[in-house]
N, C-alpha and C positions, 0 to 999 in steps of 0.2 A: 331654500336656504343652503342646501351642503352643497349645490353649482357652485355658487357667490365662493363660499368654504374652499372644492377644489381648487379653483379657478385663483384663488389670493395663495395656497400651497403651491402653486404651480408658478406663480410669477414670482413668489421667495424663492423658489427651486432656483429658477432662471436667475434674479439678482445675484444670488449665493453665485453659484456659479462662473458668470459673466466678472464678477469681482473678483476670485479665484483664478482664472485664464489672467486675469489682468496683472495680480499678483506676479502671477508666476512669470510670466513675460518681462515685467518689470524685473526681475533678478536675471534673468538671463541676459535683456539687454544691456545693463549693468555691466556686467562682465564683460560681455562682447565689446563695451565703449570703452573699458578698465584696458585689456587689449590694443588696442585702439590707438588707446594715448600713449601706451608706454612706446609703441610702435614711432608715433609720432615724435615723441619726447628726447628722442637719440639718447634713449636708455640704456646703457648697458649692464646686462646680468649674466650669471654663469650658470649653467642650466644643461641637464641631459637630454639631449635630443639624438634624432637620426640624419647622417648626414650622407650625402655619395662624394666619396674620396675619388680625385683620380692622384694618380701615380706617374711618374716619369722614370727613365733612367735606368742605370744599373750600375749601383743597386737602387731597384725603386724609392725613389724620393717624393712625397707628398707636394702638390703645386698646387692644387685646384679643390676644394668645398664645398660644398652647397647642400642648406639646410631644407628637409623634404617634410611633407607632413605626417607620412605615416612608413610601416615597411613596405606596403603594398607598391606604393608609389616609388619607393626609393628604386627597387628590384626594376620597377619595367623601367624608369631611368637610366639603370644600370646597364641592360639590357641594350637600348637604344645608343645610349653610349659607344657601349662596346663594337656596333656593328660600322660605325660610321667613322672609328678611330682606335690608333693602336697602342693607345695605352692604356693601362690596367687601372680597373675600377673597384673599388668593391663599397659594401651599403653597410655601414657600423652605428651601431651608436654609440656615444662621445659626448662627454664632459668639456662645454665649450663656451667662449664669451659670445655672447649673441648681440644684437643692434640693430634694432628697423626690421629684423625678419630677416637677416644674415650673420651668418658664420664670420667672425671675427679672428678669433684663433683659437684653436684647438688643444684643451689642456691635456686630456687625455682619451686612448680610446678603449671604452668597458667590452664591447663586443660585437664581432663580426657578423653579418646575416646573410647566412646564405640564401 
């Protein structure tokens, strides 16, 4: 009798469980699809993100944006940038209208990264 006992503990363990994974996936997918659509949706919001600036000119004038996922990324962008072209870059994050996953215009910028 306590096998049968384990053995029905053990398969509630695993239901529990395998509903729980499911759960939680379910909110996450969510999101990711929430994402998704706004992407889709030619939504536009204003939102602090990290961008790599390039610069022109003298005095440097702002020409070029583009919105990067993290600082990690932005720097070795930056980086690459710089080696291949002679204008100046740098990695800030900025108070920006965003649209599809692009840099729209840039309202302001909070801070520079080195």
């Amino acid at each position: 009798m306590s096998k049968i006992k384990i053995i029905f503990f053990l398969a509630l363990a695993f239901i529990a469980y395998k509903g729980f994974v499911a759960f939680k996936n379910f909110e996450i997918g969510v999101d990711d699809r929430v994402a998704q659509l706004e992407e889709l949706a030619d939504y536009e919001k204003e939102d602090e993100v990290i961008g790599l600036m390039m610069y022109l000119g003298d005095p440097p004038e702002l020409k070029e944006h583009l919105l990067t996922k993290n600082r990690s990324k932005c720097l070795e962008m930056k980086q690459i940038a710089e080696e291949s072209s002679f204008a100046y870059y740098e990695c800030a994050r900025v108070n920006a209208v965003i649209r599809g996953g692009k840099i729209l215009s840039i309202i302001n910028e909070i801070e520079v990264i080195n």
